[in-house]
Every structure is written in C-alpha cells, then in structure tokens.
N, C-alpha and C positions, 0 to 999 in steps of 0.2 A: 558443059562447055563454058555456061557464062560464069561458073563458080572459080573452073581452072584460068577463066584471062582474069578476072577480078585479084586472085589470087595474084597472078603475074603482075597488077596493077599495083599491087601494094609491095611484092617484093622492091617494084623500079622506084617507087615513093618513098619507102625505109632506107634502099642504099645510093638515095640521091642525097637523102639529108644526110645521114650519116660521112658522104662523102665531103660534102658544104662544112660541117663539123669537125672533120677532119682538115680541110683546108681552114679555115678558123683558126686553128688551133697553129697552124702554121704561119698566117701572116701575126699574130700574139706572140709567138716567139721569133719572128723577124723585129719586132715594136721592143721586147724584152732588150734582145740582145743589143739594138742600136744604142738604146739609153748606156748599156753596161757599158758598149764602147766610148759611148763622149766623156760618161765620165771617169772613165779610168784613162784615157787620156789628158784631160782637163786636171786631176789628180797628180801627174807627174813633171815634175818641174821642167825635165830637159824635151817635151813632147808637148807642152797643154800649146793650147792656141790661146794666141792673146786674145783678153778678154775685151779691147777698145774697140777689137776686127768681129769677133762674133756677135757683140751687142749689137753690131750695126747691119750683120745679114739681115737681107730680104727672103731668102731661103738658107735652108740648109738639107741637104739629102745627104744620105747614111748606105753605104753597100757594107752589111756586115757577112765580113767571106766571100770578097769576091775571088774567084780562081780564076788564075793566068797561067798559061802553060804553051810551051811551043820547042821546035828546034829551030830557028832560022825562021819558019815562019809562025806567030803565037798570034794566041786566041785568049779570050776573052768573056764570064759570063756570071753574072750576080744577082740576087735579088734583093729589093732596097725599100727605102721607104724617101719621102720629103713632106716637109712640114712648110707652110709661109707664115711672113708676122704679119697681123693687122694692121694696115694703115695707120689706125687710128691709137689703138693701144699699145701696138708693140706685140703683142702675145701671140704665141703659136699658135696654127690652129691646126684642127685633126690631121691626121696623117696620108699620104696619098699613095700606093705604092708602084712599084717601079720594078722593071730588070734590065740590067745595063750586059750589050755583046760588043764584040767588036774583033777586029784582025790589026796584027802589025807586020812590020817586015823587016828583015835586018837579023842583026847578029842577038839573037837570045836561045840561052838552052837552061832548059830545066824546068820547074812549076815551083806554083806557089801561091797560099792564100793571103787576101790582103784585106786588113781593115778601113775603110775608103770614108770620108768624111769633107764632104764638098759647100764651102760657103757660095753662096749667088750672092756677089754685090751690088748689081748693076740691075735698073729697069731693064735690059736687053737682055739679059739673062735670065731673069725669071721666065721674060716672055716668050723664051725658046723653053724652058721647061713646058709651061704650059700650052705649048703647042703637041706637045705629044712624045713627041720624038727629039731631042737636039743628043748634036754632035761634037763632043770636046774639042777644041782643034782646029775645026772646019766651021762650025755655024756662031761660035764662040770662041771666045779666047780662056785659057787657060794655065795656071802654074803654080807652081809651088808654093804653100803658103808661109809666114815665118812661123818661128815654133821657141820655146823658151822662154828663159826669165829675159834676157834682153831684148826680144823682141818687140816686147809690148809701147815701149817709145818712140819706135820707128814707124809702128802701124801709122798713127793721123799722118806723118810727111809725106813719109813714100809709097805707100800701097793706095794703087790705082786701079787695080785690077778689076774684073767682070768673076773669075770665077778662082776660088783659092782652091788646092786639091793639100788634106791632111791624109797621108797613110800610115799603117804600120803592119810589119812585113810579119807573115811565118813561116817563110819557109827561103829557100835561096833560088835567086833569079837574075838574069845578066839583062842589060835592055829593057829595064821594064818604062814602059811610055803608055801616059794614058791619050795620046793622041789620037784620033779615030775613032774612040769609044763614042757609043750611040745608048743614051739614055732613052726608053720608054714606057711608055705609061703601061699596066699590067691590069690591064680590063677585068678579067678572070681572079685576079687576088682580089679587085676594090669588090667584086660582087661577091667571093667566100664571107668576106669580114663584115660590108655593109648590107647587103643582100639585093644591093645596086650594080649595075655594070657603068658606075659614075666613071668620069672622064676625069683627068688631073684637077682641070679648069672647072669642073663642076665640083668639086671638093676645094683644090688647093684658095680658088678666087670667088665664087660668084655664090659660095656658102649653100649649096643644095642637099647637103647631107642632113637628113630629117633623124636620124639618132646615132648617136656616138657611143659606141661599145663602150663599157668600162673598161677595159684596159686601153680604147683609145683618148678618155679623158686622163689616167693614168698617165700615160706618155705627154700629154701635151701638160700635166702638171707639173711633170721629173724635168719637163725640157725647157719650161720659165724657169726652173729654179739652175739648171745647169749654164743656158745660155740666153742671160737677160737681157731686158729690151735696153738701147742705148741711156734714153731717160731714167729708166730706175737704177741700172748702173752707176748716172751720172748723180744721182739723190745721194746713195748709199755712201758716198764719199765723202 
C-alpha cells in the first residue's frame, strides 16, 4: 500500500513539472513572437511607429494574436506580455505577462486575428496597468497611434495621448474597436515562466523577480535595441 501511494506520489510530481515545462515553453514563444512582431513592424516603412513616440513609452505591452470574432455581438481574447523602462536608465525590464477579454456591440461580422501593440505614455497609464486589471476606454483613454515616414514630426506637437493602440490585421472584420477591452495580469503564466505567482507590480515596478530566465534577458535585450530609451535615441543623432 505505501509502495502503490508513493508510486502515485511521483506519478503527480513528474507530470506537475512536466506540465510547468510545458507552459514555459509557452510563455518563451509568447516573449519569441512579440519581439518578431515590433520588429517587423518597425521594419516597414508605411507601418513602423515613429521612433520619437516609442522612445519616450513608459510601457509597452504586445497581444501577439489576439482573436476577435462576433456577428453583431464580438468577443474578444489574447495572451500578451509588457515590459516598463526604468526611471533611471531608460531600459526595459523583464517581461510581465498578461491576457486581454472583452465584448462589443454594434454592427460587426466575421473573425479575425490581430497583431496588437500598445504604447502607455502617461504616469496614469502605467498605473492602471499595474493595478492588475485596466480597461481601454473606460479606466483609460485610448487611440490610434500615427504610423509611417511622415509621422514621425508630428509625434513631439500633437500626440498627447495616455495610450497609443498599433495593429495589424489577418484576417477580415467590420467594427473592430478595442473599446471595453480589459487588460489582466496572468498569475498562472508569471509562475510557469518564473516559478513565482508574481503580481504585475511585483515584476513590472518594485523589481521582485529573484531570476530572469534567459530568454527573458533575451527579450529585454532585442527590446533596448528595437525600441530605445529617448536619451540614447537622442545621443545617436
């Protein structure tokens, strides 16, 4: 008897890790794909984000794939990562992850995955990120951010904004509005990856993460070199 629960003991111990391993491996290819997204965006002339508006985020969070779908009434659902810069230097720091739901309402039919890329410009914006949960829309303001070679002169005048939204589309969709969308913190990803059930704010601010997977140093080195701090931006010139 105590041989057969022993036995049982180890079965549940082999396919907990195993499972932890498996999710691992899934927030590493959430971290992958985000980079692929900024920068193949950033790469194309009629799509990059100017680079005077990205230097200067305090955050940036990534839904790579998020799927919308509905007839009249759509839905909404993704899994994401976000990074903050340091006060002090400028630089990203590890990654916190995230899943974005939400409903609309109104005239939309059809589905569709979308590439989602959200600057936070404003202290009131971070500080609904790190509350756990924020609302596009509702707890925040939110819109369109500019895109292309001419944009980039316009950003220091006229962008005032709290939170810039960059998409790009696969697939076709009538209505798509990210109004209502509900950003939250993904307890269950931070502990596959870190082996923590870290909170945003205990990753993204208050720097509690005691080790940083190598692909999450990875990422935060791809992501100084894609979207740098306003100062080194402004050196390199």
């Amino acid at each position: 008897m105590k041989l057969f629960s022993s036995s049982i003991i180890l079965i549940l111990l082999v396919s907990s890790v195993a499972w932890a391993q498996e999710d691992g491996n899934k927030q590493r290819k959430v971290l992958r794909t985000s980079q692929m997204i900024l920068d193949e965006i950033q790469k194309s002339p009629d799509q990059k984000i100017p680079m005077s508006l990205i230097s200067k985020a305090k955050a940036i969070i990534v839904f790579p794939t998020m799927l919308k779908a509905g007839f009249f009434l759509g839905g909404r659902y993704g899994k994401g990562i976000a990074s903050v810069r340091a006060s002090d230097t400028g630089k990203w720091g590890p990654p916190a992850f995230l899943y974005t739901t939400g409903a609309s309402f109104g005239f939309q039919v059809g589905a569709e995955a979308i590439d989602l890329i959200l600057l936070v410009m404003s202290q009131r914006g971070l500080e609904g990120l790190l509350n756990e949960k924020l609302s596009l829309g509702a707890d925040i303001s939110i819109s369109a951010g500019p895109v292309g070679r001419h944009a980039e002169a316009a950003t220091d005048v006229f962008m005032q904004g709290e939170i810039y939204s960059y998409s790009r589309s696969k697939g076709v969709f009538g209505g798509v509005s990210l109004k209502g969308t509900v950003i939250t913190a993904d307890l269950d990803a931070n502990l596959a990856y870190y082996g923590n059930r870290y909170t945003s704010e205990e990753i993204l601010l208050t720097k509690q993460v005691l080790k940083i997977p190598e692909s999450g140093n990875q990422f935060i080195k791809i992501f100084n070199h894609l979207a740098p701090p306003y100062k080194w931006n402004k050196k390199k010139k």
